[in-house]
Structure formats: C-alpha cells, structure tokens
TORKOL-4160 file (C-alpha; in steps of 0.2 Angstrom, whole numbers, padded with zeros to 4 digits, m for minus):
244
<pt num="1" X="m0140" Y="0001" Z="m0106"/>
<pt num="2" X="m0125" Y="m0009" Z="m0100"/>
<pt num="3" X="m0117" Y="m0009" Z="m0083"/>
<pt num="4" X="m0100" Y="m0004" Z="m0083"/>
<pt num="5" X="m0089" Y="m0017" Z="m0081"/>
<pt num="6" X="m0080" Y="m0019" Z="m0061"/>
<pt num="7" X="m0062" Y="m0017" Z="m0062"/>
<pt num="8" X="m0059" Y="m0030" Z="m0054"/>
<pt num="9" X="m0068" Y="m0040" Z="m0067"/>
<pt num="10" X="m0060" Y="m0033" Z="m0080"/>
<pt num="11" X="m0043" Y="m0036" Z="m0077"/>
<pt num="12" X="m0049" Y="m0056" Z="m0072"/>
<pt num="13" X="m0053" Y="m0056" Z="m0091"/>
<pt num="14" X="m0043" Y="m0047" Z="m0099"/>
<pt num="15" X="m0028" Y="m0058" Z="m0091"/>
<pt num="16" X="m0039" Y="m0074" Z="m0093"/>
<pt num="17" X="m0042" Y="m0069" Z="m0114"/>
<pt num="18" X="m0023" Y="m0064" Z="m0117"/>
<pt num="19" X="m0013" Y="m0075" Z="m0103"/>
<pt num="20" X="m0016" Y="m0089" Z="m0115"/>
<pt num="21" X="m0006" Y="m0081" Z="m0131"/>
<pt num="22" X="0005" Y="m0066" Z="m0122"/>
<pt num="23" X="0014" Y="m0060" Z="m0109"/>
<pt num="24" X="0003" Y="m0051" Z="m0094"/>
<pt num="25" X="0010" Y="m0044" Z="m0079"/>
<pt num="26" X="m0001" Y="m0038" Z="m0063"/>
<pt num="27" X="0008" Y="m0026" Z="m0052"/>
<pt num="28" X="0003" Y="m0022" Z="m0036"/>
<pt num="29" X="0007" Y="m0007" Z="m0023"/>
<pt num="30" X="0007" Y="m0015" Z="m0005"/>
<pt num="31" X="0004" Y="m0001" Z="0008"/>
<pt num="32" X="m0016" Y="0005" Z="0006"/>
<pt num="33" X="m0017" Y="m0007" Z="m0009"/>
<pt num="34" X="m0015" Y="m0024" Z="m0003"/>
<pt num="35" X="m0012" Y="m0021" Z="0016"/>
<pt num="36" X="m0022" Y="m0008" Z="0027"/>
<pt num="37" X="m0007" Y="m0002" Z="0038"/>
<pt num="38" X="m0019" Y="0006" Z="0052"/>
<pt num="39" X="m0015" Y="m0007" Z="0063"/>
<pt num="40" X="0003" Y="m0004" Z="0062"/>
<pt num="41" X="0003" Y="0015" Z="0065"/>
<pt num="42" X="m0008" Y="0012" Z="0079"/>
<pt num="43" X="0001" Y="m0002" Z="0087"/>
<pt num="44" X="0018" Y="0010" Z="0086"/>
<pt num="45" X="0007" Y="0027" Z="0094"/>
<pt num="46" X="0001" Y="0015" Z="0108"/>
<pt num="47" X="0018" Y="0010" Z="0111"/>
<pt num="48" X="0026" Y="0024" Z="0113"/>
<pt num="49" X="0012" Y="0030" Z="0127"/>
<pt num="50" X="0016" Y="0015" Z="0137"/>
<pt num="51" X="0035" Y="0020" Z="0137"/>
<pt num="52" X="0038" Y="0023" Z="0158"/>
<pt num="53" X="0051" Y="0039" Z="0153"/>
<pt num="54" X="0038" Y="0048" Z="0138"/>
<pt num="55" X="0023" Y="0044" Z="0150"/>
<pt num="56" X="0032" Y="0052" Z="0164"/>
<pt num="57" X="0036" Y="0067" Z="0153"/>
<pt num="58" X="0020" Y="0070" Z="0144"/>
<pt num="59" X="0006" Y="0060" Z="0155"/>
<pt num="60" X="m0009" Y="0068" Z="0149"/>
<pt num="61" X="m0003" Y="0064" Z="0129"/>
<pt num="62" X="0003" Y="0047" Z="0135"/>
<pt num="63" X="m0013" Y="0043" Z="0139"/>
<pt num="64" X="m0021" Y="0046" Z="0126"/>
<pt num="65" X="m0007" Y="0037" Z="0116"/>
<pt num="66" X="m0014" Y="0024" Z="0124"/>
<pt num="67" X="m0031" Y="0022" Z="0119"/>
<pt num="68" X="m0027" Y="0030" Z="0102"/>
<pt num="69" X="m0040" Y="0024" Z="0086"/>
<pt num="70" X="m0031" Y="0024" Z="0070"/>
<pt num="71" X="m0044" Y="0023" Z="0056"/>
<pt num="72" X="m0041" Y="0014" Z="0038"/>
<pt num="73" X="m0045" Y="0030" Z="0030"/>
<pt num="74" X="m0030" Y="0041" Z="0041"/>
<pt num="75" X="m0016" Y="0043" Z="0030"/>
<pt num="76" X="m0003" Y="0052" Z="0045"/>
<pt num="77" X="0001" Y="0053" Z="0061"/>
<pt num="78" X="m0005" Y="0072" Z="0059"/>
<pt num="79" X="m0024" Y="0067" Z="0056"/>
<pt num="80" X="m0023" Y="0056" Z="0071"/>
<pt num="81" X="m0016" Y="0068" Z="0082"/>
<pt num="82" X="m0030" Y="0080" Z="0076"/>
<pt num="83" X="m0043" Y="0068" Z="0080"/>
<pt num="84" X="m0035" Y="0068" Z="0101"/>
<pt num="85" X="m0042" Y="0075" Z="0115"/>
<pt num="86" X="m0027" Y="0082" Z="0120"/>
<pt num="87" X="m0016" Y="0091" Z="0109"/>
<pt num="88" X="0002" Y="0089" Z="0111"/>
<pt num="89" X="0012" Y="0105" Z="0109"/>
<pt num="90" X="0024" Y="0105" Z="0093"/>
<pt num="91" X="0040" Y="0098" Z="0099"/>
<pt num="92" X="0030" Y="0083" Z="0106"/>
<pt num="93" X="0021" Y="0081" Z="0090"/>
<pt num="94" X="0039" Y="0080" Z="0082"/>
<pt num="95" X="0042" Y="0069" Z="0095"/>
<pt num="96" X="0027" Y="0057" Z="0091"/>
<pt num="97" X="0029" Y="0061" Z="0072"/>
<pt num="98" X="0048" Y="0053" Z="0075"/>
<pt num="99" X="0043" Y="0039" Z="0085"/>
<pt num="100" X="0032" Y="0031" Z="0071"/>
<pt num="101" X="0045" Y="0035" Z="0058"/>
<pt num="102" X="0056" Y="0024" Z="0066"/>
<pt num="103" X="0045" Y="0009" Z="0068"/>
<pt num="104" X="0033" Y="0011" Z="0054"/>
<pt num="105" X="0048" Y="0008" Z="0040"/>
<pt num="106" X="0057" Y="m0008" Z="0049"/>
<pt num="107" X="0050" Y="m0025" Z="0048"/>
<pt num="108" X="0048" Y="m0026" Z="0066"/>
<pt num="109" X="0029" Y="m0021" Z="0066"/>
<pt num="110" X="0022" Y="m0028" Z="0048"/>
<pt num="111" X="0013" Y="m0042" Z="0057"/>
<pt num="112" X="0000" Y="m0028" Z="0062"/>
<pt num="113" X="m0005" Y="m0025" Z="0044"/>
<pt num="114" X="m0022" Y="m0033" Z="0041"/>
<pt num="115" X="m0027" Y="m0038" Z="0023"/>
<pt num="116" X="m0039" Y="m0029" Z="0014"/>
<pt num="117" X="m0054" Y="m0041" Z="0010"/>
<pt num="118" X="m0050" Y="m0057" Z="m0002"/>
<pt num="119" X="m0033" Y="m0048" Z="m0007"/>
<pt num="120" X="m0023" Y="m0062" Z="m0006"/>
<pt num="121" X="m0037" Y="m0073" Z="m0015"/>
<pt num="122" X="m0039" Y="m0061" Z="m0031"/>
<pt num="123" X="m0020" Y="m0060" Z="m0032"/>
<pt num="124" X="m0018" Y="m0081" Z="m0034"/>
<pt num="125" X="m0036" Y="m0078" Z="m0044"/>
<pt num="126" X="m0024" Y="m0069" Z="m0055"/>
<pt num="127" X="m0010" Y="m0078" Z="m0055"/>
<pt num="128" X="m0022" Y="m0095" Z="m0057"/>
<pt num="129" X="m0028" Y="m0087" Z="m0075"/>
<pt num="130" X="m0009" Y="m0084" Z="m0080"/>
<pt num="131" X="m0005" Y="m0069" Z="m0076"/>
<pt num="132" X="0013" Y="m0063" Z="m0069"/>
<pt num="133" X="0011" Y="m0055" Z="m0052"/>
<pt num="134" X="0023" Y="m0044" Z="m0046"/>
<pt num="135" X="0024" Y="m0030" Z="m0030"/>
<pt num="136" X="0029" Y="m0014" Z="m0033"/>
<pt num="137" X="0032" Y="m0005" Z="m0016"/>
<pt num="138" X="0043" Y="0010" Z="m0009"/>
<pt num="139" X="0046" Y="0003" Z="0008"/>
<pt num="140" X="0064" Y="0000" Z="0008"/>
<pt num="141" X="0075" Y="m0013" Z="0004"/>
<pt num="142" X="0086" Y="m0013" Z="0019"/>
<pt num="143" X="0076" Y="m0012" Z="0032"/>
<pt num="144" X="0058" Y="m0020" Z="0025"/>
<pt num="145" X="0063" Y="m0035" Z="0015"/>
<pt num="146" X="0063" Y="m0049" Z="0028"/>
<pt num="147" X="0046" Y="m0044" Z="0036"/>
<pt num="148" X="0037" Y="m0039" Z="0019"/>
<pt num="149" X="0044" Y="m0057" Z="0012"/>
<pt num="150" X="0037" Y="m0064" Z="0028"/>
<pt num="151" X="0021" Y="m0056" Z="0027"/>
<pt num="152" X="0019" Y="m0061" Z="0010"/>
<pt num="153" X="0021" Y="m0078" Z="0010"/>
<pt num="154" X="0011" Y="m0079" Z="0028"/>
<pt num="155" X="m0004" Y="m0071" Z="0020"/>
<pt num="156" X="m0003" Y="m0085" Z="0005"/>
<pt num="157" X="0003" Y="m0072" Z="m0009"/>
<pt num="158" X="0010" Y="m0081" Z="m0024"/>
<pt num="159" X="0029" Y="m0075" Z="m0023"/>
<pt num="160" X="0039" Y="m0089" Z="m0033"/>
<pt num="161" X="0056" Y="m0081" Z="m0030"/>
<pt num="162" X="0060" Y="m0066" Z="m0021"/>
<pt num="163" X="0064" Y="m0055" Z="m0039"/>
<pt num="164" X="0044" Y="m0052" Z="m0039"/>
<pt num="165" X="0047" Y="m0042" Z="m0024"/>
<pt num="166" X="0053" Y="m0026" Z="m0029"/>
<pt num="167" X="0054" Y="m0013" Z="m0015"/>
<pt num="168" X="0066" Y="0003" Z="m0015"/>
<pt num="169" X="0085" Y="0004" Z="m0012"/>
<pt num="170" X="0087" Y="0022" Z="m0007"/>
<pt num="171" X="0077" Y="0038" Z="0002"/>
<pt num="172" X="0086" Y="0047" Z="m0012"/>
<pt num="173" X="0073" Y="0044" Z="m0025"/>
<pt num="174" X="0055" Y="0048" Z="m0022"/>
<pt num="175" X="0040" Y="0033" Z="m0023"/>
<pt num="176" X="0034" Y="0041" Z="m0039"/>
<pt num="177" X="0052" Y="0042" Z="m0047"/>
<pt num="178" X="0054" Y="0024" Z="m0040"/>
<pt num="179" X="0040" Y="0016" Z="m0048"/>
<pt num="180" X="0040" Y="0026" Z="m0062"/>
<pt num="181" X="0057" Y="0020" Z="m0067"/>
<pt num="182" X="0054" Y="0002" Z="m0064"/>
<pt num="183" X="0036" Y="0003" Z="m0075"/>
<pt num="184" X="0048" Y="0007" Z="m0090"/>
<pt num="185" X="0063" Y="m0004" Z="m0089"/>
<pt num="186" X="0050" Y="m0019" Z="m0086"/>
<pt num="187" X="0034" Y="m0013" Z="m0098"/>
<pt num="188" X="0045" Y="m0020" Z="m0112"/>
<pt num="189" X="0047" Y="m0037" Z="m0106"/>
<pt num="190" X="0029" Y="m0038" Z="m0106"/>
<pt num="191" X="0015" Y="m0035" Z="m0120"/>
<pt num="192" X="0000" Y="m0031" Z="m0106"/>
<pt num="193" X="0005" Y="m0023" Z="m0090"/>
<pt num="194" X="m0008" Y="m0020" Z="m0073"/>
<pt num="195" X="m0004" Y="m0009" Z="m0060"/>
<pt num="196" X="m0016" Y="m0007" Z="m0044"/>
<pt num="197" X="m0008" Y="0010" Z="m0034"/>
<pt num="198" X="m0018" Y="0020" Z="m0020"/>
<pt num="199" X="m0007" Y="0035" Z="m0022"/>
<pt num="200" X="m0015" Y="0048" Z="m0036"/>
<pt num="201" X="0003" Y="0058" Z="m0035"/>
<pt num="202" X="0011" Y="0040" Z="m0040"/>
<pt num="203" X="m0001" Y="0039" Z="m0052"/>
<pt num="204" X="m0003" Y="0053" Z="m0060"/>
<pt num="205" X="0017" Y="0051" Z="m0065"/>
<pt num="206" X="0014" Y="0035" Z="m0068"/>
<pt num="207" X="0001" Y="0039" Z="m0083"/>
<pt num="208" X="0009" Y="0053" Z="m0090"/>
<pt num="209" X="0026" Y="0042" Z="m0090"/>
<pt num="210" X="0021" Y="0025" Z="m0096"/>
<pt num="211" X="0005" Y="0028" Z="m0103"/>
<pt num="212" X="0002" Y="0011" Z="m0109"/>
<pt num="213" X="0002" Y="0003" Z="m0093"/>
<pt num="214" X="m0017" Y="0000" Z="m0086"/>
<pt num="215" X="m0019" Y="0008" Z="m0070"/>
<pt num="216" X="m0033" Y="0004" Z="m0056"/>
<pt num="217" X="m0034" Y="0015" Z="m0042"/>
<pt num="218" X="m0038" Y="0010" Z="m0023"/>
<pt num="219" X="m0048" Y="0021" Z="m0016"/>
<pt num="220" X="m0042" Y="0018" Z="0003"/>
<pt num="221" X="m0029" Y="0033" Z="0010"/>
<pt num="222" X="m0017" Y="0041" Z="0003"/>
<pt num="223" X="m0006" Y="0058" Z="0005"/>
<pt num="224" X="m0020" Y="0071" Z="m0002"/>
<pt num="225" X="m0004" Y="0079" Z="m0011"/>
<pt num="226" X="m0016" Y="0077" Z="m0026"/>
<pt num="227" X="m0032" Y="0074" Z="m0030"/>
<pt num="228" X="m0043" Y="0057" Z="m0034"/>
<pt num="229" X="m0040" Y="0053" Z="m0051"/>
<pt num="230" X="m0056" Y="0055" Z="m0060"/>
<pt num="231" X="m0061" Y="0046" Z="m0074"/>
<pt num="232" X="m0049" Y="0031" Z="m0072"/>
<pt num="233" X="m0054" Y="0014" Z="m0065"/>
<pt num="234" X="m0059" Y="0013" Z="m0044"/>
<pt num="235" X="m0060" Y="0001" Z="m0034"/>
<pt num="236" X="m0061" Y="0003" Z="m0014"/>
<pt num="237" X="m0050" Y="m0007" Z="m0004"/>
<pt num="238" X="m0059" Y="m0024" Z="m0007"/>
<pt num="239" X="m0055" Y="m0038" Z="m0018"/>
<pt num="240" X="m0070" Y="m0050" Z="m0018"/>
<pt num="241" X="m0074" Y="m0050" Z="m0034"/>
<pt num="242" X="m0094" Y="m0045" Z="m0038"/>
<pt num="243" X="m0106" Y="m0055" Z="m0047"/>
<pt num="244" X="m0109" Y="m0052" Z="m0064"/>
C-alpha cells in the first residue's frame, strides 16, 4: 500500500508541476504558522513583573511573573496563568490580561518570535520552484507593519515588495472575515491557490467560503473556539521537508 503523501511534499510538487504553465500562489498565516509567538508573550508577562510599581502592588504574582514559562502549545494568557503557582485574583488577571494586549499587537516585541524549524527555507523552497508567496495575517496594519516587515526580511523570507504583505486594517472585521474576504478578491488572479493557517475557526470559513482554495493546517496553537479539522491536510509546526 502507498504512503500518504506529506503535505509539505505535496504542495513542493504540485507548485513545481504547475508553476511552469500557471499561475500558483502560496499563502501563508504568520502567527502559530510561520512564527512561534511564545517567546513574545513570555517576554511581555516577565516584563510586567519586573515593573517597580506592579511588583510593589502584587509581589507574590510579580514574582512569579518573573519566572513565567510560556509553552509553544499555550494559546492565552489564561492558560498561562492557569499553569502559576500563585493565582492572581480577577482584577489582576485583567490587569495582566491588559498588559500583554498592549504589547503583544505593536512591533516593539516581534524580535522575540522564533521561527518554526526550516520555515523560512521551505518558503524560498517555494518560491525557488515558482510559486507566488504571499502572508496573510490579522495583526494590524497600523501598529505591526514595520516590525512584521522587519522580521520578515531579518529571517530571509522572500518579500519582493511590501504588497505581499497583507495584514488587517481595522479591529472592526474579525481574522476569519479578514482572510476570508482577501482569499476571494485574490483566488481569481490566480488558477492554484495554497493557504497554510493554524486557526480551525479561520479555516473552517475559509473552506466553506472559497472552497477551491487548498488549505494545510498547522497543528501548533490555536483558540480551541473550534475543533481540529479532521480529514484535511496536517502538518505540525515544522517545515523540513521529510525524505521520500
């Protein structure tokens, strides 16, 4: 009997087969698909117990802050805080909660992000076969663009102009909306389109929306709002790609 083909493999192919005669676009998430953010959220917890004034107010929580571990798998702040040996009362969870929502969706902090293995090398793998590579994110324009352009181009991620780049103007529209709506208005310029996401509720729309489009899920974190997708192409948050 004949093993599966790997994902990973799979899409190398496909784009190596068609590239040559038609237009292929690779799409990729960036937050728990490209970048594991972990290092960011914990850098931002730790930060905020070193603070003199929340230490001073809440010492027993500040120390822990400290020493917090954020795990690749840990979606929220909530989980994290579970995990603590000291848990903070509600307002100060609101307090933490409010803390990283500040930081984590700025720039200031995206040099903490680590890159899941050989990301950046199957991406140029990609693009090197012909494929057009494009990021579809909802961190937000305003605030994100400089340091997720920056990380980008730091990490050796083909980004030829900064059109590839498409992040989300406004809080107003949910991710799923967002990338839903950007999937149709650029499916048609293309005649194979890729998306790699880690978010089923994303995906979930994103199939019943635009059905043609090819979806690979990561398998890393994500909001538990819905379920794995089952029977649909998985990888885990590695990009080296197996031996046949």
């Amino acid at each position: 009997m004949n093993q599966p083909v790997h994902p990973l493999v799979e899409v190398s192919e496909h784009v190596a087969q068609e590239a040559r005669r038609s237009r292929v676009a690779v799409v990729f998430d960036l937050d728990s698909t490209l970048f594991c953010v972990s290092p960011r959220t914990q850098h931002i917890l730790r930060s905020l117990g070193e603070q003199p004034e929340f230490s001073s107010a809440h010492g027993a929580v500040a120390e822990v802050l400290r020493k917090i571990e954020v795990l690749p798998t840990d979606y929220s702040v909530r989980e994290v805080l579970a995990r603590a040996t000291v848990e903070p009362d509600p307002d100060v969870a609101l307090a933490i909660r409010a803390h990283w929502k500040k930081y984590f969706f700025t720039s200031e902090f995206l040099d903490r992000d680590i890159l899941y293995p050989s990301a950046n090398e199957y991406v140029n793998h990609l693009h090197d076969l012909g494929a057009e590579i494009l990021y579809l994110t909802g961190r937000h324009e305003a605030a994100m663009r400089e340091g997720t352009i920056s990380a980008l181009k730091r990490e050796n991620f083909p980004l030829f102009d900064d059109g590839r780049l498409i992040m989300k103007p406004t809080d107003l529209e949910t991710d799923e909306y967002f990338k839903v709506k950007v999937l149709r208005e650029i499916s048609p310029k293309y005649d194979h389109v890729w998306f790699f996401e880690n978010e089923p509720v994303i995906i979930e729309e994103v199939r019943q929306a635009v059905p043609h489009v090819h979806v690979v899920f990561v398998n890393s974190a994500h909001s538990g709002k819905k379920p794995a997708p089952v029977g649909l192409r998985t990888i885990t948050p590695n990009f080296h790609l197996p031996r046949k």
